[in-house]
C-alpha positions in Angstrom: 27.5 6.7 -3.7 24.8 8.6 -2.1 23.3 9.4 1.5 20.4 7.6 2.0 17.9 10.4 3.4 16.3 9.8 6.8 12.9 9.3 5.4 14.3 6.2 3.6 16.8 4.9 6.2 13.6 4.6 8.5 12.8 1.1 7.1 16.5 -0.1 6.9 17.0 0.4 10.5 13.9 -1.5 12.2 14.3 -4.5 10.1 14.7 -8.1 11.2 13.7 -11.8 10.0 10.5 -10.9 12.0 10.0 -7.8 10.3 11.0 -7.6 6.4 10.2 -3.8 5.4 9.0 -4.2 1.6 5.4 -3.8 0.4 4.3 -6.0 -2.7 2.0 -5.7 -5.8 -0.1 -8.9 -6.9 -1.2 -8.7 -10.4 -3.6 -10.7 -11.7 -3.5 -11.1 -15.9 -5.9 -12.5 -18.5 -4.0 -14.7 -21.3 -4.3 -13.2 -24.4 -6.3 -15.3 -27.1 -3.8 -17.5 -28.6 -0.9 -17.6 -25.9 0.3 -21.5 -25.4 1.3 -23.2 -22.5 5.1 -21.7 -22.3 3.6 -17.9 -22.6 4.5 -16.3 -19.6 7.9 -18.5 -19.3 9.0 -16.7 -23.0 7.8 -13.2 -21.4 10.3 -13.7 -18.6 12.9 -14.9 -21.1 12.7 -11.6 -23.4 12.4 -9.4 -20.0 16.1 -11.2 -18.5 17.4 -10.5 -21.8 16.3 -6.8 -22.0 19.2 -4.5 -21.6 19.8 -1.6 -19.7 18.4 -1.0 -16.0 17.6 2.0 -14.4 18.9 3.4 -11.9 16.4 3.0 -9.0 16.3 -0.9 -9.9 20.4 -0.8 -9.0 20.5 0.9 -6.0 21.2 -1.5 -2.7 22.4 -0.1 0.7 25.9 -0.2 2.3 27.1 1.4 5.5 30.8 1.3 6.6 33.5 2.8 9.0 34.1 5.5 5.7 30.3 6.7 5.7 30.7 7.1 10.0 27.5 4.3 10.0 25.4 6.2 7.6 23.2 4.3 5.1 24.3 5.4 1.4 23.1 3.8 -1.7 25.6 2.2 -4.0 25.0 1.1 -7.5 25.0 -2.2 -8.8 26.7 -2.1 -11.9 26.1 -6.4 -12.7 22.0 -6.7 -12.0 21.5 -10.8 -12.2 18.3 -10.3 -13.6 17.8 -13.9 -13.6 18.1 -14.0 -9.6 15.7 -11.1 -9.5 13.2 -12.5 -11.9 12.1 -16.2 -11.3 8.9 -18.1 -12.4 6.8 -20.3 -10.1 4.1 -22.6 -11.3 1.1 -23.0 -8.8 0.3 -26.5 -7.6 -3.2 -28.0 -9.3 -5.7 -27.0 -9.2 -4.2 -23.4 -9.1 -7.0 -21.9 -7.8 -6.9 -18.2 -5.9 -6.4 -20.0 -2.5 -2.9 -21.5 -3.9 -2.0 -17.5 -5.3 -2.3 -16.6 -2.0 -0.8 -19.3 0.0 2.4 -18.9 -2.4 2.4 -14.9 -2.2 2.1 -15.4 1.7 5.2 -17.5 1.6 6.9 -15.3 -0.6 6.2 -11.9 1.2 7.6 -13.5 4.4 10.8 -14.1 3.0 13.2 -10.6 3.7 15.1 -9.4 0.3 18.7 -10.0 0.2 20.4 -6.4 1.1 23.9 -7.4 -1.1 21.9 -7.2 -4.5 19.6 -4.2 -5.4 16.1 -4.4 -3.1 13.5 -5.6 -5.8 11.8 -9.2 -6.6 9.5 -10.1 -9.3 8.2 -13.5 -9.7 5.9 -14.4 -12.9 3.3 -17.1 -11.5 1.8 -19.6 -14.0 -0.7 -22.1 -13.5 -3.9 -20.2 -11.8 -7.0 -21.0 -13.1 -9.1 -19.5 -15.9 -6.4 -18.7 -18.3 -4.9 -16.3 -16.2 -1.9 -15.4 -14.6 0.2 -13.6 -11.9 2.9 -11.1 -11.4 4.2 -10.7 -7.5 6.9 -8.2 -7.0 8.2 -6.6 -4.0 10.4 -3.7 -3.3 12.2 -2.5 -0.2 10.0 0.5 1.3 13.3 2.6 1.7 13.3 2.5 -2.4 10.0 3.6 -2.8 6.5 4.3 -0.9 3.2 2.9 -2.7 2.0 6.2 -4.6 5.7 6.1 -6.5 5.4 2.4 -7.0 1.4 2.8 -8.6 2.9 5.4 -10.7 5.8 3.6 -11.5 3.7 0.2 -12.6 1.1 3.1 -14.6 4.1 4.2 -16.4 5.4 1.1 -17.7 2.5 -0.9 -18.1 0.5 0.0 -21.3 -2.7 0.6 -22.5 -2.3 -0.7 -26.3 -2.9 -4.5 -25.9 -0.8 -4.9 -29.4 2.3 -2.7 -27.3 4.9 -4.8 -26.4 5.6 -4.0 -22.4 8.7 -3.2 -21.6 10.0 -4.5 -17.4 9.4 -2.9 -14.7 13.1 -2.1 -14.5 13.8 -0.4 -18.3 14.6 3.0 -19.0 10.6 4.7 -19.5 10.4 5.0 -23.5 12.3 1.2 -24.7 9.0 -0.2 -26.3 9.4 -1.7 -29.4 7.1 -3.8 -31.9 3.8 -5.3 -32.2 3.2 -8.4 -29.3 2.9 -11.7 -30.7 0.1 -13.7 -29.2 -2.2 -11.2 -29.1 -4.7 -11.9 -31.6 -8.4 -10.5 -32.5 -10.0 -7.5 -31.6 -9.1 -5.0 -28.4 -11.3 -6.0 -25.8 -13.6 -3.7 -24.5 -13.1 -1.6 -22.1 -13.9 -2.6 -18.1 -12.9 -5.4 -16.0 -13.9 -8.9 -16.8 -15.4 -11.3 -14.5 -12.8 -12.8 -12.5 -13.4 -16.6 -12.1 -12.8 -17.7 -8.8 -14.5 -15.4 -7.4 -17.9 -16.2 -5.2 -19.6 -13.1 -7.1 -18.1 -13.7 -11.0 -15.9 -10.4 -10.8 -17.6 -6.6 -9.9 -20.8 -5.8 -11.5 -21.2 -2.6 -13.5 -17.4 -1.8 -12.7 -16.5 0.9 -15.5 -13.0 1.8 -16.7 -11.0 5.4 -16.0 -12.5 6.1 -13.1 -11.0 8.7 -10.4 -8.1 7.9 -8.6 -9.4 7.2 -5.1 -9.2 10.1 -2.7 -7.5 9.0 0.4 -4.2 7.9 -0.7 -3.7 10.6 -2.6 -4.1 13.4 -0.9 -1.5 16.0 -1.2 -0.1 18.4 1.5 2.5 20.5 0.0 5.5 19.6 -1.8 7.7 16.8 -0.5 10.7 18.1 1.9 14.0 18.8 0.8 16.3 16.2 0.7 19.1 18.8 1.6 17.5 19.0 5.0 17.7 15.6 6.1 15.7 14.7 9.2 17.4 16.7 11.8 17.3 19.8 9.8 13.7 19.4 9.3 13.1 19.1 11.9 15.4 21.9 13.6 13.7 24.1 10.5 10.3 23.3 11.9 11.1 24.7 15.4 12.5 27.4 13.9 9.1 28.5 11.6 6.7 27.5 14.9 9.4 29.4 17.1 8.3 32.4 14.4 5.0 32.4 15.4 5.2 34.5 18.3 2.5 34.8 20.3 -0.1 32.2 18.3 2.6 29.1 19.2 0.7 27.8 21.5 -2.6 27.3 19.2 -0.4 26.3 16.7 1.2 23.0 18.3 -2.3 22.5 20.1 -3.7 22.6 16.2 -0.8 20.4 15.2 -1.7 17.9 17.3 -5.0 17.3 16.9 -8.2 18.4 19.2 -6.9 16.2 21.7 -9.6 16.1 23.8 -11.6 14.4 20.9 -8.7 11.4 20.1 -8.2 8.9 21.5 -4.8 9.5 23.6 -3.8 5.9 24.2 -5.8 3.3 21.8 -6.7 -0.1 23.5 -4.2 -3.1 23.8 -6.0 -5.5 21.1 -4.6 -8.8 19.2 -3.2 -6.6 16.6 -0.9 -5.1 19.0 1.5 -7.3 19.9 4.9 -9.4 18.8 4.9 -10.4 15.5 7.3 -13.8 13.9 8.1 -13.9 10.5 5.2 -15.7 9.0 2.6 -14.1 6.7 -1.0 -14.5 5.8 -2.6 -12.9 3.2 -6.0 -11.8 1.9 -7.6 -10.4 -1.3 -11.1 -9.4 -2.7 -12.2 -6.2 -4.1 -15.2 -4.1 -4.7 -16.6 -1.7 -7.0 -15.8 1.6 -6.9 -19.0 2.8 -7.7 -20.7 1.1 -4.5 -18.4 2.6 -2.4 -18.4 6.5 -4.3 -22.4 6.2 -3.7 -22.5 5.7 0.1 -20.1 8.6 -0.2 -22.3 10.6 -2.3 -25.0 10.0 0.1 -23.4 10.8 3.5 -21.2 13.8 1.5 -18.1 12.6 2.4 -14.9 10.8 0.5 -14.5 7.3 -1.0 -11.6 7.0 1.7 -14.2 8.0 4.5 -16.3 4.7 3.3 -13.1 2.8 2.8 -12.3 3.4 6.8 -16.0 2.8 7.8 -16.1 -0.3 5.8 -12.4 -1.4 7.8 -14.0 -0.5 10.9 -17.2 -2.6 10.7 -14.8 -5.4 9.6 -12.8 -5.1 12.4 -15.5 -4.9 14.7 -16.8 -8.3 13.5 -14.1 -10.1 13.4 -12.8 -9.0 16.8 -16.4 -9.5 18.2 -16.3 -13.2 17.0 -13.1 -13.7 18.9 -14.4 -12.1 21.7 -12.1 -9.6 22.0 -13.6 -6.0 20.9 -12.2 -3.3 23.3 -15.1 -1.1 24.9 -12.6 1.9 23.5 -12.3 2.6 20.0 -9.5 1.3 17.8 -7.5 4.0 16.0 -5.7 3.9 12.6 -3.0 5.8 11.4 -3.7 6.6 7.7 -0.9 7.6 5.2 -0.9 10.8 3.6 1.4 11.7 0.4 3.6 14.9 1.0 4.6 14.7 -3.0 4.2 17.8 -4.3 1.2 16.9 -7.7 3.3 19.0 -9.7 6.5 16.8 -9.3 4.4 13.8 -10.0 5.7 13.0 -12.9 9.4 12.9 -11.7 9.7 11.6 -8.3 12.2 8.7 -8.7 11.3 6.6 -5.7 11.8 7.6 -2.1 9.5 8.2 0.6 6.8 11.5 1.3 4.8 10.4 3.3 2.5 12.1 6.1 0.4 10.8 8.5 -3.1 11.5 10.2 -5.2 9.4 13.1 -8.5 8.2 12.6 -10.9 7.6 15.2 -12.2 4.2 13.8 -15.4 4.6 16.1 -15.3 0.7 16.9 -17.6 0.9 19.9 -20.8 2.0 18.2 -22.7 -0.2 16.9 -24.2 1.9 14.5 -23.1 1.8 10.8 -24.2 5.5 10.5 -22.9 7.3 13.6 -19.2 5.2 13.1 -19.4 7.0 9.5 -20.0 10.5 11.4 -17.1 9.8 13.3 -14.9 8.9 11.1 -15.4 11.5 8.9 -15.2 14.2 11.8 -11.7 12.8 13.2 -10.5 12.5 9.4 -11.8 15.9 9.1 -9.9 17.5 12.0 -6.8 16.1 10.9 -6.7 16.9 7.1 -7.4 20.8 8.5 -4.6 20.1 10.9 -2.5 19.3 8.1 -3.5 21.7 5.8 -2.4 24.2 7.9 1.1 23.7 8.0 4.7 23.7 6.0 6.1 20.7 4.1 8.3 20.4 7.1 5.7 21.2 9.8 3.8 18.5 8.0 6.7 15.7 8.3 7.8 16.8 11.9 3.6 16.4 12.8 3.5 13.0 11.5 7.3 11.7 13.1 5.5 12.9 16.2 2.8 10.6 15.6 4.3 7.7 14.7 7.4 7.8 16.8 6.4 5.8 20.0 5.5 3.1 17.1 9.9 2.7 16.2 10.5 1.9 19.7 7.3 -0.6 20.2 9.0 -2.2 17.6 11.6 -3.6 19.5 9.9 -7.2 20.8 10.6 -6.4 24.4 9.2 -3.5 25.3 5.5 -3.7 23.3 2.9 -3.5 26.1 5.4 -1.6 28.2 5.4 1.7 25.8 1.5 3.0 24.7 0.7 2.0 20.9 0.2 5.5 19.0 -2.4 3.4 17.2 -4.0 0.0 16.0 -2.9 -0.4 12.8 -2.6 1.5 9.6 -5.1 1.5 6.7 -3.9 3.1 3.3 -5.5 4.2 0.4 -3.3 4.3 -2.6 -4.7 5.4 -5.9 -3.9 3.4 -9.0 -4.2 3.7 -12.7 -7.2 4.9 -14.5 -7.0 3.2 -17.2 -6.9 -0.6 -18.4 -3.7 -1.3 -18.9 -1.8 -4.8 -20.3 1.4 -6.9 -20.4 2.3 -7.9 -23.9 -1.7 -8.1 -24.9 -2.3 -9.6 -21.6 -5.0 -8.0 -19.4 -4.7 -6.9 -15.8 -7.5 -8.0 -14.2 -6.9 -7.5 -10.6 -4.2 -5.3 -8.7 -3.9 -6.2 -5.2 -1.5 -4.3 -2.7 0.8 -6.1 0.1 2.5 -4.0 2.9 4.5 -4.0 6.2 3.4 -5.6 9.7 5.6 -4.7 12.3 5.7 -5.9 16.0 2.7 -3.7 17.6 1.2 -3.8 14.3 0.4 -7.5 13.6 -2.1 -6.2 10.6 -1.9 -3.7 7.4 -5.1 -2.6 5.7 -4.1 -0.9 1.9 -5.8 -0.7 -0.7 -5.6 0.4 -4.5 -8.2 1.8 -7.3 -8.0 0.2 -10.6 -10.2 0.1 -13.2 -13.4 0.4 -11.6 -12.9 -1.8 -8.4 -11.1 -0.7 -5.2 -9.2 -3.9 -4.7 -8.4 -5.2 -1.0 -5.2 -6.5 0.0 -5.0 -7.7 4.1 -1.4 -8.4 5.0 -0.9 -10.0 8.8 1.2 -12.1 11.0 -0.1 -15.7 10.9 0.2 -16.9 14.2 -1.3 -13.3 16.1 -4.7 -13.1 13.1 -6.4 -16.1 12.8 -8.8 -17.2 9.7 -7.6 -13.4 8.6 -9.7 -14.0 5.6 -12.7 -13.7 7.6 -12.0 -10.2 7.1 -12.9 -10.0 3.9 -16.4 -10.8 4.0 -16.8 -8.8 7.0 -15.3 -6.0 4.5 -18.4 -7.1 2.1 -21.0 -6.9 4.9 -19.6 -3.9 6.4 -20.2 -1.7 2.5 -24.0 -3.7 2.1 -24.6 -2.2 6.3 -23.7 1.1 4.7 -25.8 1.2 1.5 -29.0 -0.3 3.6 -28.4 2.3 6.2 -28.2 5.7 4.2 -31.1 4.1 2.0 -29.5 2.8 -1.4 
């Protein structure tokens, strides 16, 4: 038994039936040549047979009269892997629309909290000889730059390898696949039928992790600390500075006067139920890193312009644009790069506002903005202490815990719109028993006040999309996507590519 730090307990506390707090991966797989019909059902046999689990796969919270109320993780010493693991078949004609209908469904549903916090589900049945993998996690387990690392680690990028789950020990591998026959496919991702365009064109394999997401700013805090003595720690080094306090805390938050103080009441902002939609597409990478290249700024800089164009359209064809710009809260990782490799789970995570620039209808000048409120905040940042860094961003985002209760949203200010999150993924191309991921598709958290999440993840030369709202506040949210689309061709026309 062990304390669950404050970081974590954060998403055990807020949630509800209205308000599960797990983010999701969808994977989409290529059959290998040769697999048969009952393919992925034997894949899920051998993976419930597999043996040991590791320990962040056994973990599931308690809190009782002998911990005083505090959350603590137990272990599970009896994982029923076949509860955690289930396959689903889509209905015909298992197209991407019936993917997403079912992953909807199943990202709605809260996991159960007496059994370790994890779900996989193995989908058969989608078109085009492919496949799906859907698993979710509870965000107090992990935050999405440990799960991509996680899924890089385990996944491999030997299409003869056979894959070990998600949940072994790193290093059990063993023996050659069966099913995978002929030669190892070239590099770069296929064309993904379904799609309107045929897949990305030009998309090219090992490309950069994106930018955003991964930005680091200092080493994650010390879980001795907890969140009170962070924060207390925090006073103490600002109370240090003496005479330069004030700049410091004015630098800290943010050149006020040039953010928003209180972001407009839009449809995003409001009570959410416990219904899901959700929305995929994805683009590729190089489009995106040449609009950057041309404006000198960061893929993630294009990533919120292109969010912010979307948003624009789609709230202009309901007729509800704000004449004050939206704002987004985008996530920062506090995990130290050196310590990449051995972060088991958790959450370091910082946060910075964006200025979304929603009232310009300029493509150009909402870039400019964008990229100068980004700007101010990563300085901000930069400036200060691991524990500076997490007490900044708890400011920030703490008016959000207490919009969160259903009653008093609209009576509190929002601290922002919604969050958009950039997450970087594997470089590589990477396989499940010779099968080939073709697609990797993030799913987060709304909450009530936030009735939308934008994340995305690189992989293999796309940035790939992944919209998760409330059904009944966002309606036709897949409109978004192709305002996403038209939103990257307004950039490209307007810098001239």
């Amino acid at each position: 038994m062990s304390l669950i730090s404050p970081s974590d307990a954060v998403f055990l506390l807020p949630e509800s039936r209205e308000q599960p707090m797990h983010v999701a991966s969808l994977q989409v797989y290529r059959l290998p040549d040769g697999a048969g019909p009952g393919w992925v059902g034997a894949l899920r046999e051998r993976w419930v047979a597999s043996g040991e689990v590791r320990s962040l796969f056994r973990r599931r919270p308690e809190r009782s009269l002998r911990t005083l109320g505090a959350w603590t993780w137990t272990v599970d010493d009896d994982v029923d892997l076949d509860y955690h693991v289930r396959l689903s078949a889509l209905p015909g004609p298992g197209r991407v629309r019936e993917l997403l209908a079912l992953v909807s469904r199943l990202h709605a549903t809260p996991i159960d909290r007496r059994r370790p916090l994890w779900e996989l589900h193995l989908v058969e049945g989608l078109e085009g000889g492919r496949f799906a993998i859907y698993i979710k996690i509870h965000h107090a387990l992990l935050d999405g730059v440990a799960g991509m690392r996680l899924l890089g680690e385990v996944l491999s990028d030997d299409p003869e390898e056979r894959t070990p789950p998600l949940w072994a020990p790193l290093g059990d591998r063993s023996g050659p696949v069966t099913g995978a026959s002929g030669p190892r496919p070239t590099a770069g991702r296929p064309p993904v039928p379904g799609r309107p365009d045929g897949g990305p064109p030009g998309a090219r394999p090992g490309t950069r992790a994106v930018d955003g997401g991964a930005d680091q700013a200092g080493p994650a805090p010390g879980g001795a600390y907890g969140w009170p003595g962070a924060l207390a720690r925090s006073a103490c080094e600002l109370a240090g500075l003496g005479p330069f306090i004030g700049r410091r805390i004015v630098r800290m938050l943010g050149e006020v006067d040039q953010q928003p103080l209180l972001p407009p009441r839009t449809i995003l902002n409001v009570p959410i139920t416990g219904s899901r939609r959700y929305a995929a597409e994805d683009w590729p990478l190089e489009r995106i890193r040449r609009v950057a290249k041309a404006v000198d700024g960061t893929v993630n800089d294009v990533v919120l312009a292109m969010c912010s164009s979307a948003l624009r359209d789609y709230l202009s064809e309901l007729g509800c644009l704000p004449d004050d710009p939206l704002v987004a809260m985008t996530p920062v990782s506090l995990a130290p790069r050196q310590a990449s490799g051995t972060r088991d789970g958790g959450n370091a995570v910082g946060a910075i506002l964006c200025d979304l620039a929603t009232e310009l209808p300029d493509p150009v000048d909402r870039l400019e903005r964008i990229q100068a409120s980004m700007r101010r905040g990563k300085e901000a940042m930069a400036g200060l202490s691991p524990l500076q860094a997490l007490a900044l961003s708890a400011f920030q985002v703490a008016p959000l815990a207490v919009c969160a209760v259903p009653g008093l949203i609209g009576v509190l200010p929002q601290p922002f719109n919604l969050i958009i999150s950039n997450v970087p993924g594997p470089r590589r191309t990477l396989y499940v028993d010779g099968a080939r991921l073709v697609g990797l598709y993030p799913l987060s958290v709304p909450v009530h006040g936030q009735a939308l999440n934008v994340t995305c993840t690189s992989y293999d030369g796309g940035l790939d999309f992944g919209l998760t709202g409330d059904r009944r506040a966002l309606p036709h949210l897949q409109r978004l996507l192709a305002h996403l689309g038209t939103g990257l061709s307004g950039l490209e026309v307007a810098v001239g590519l």
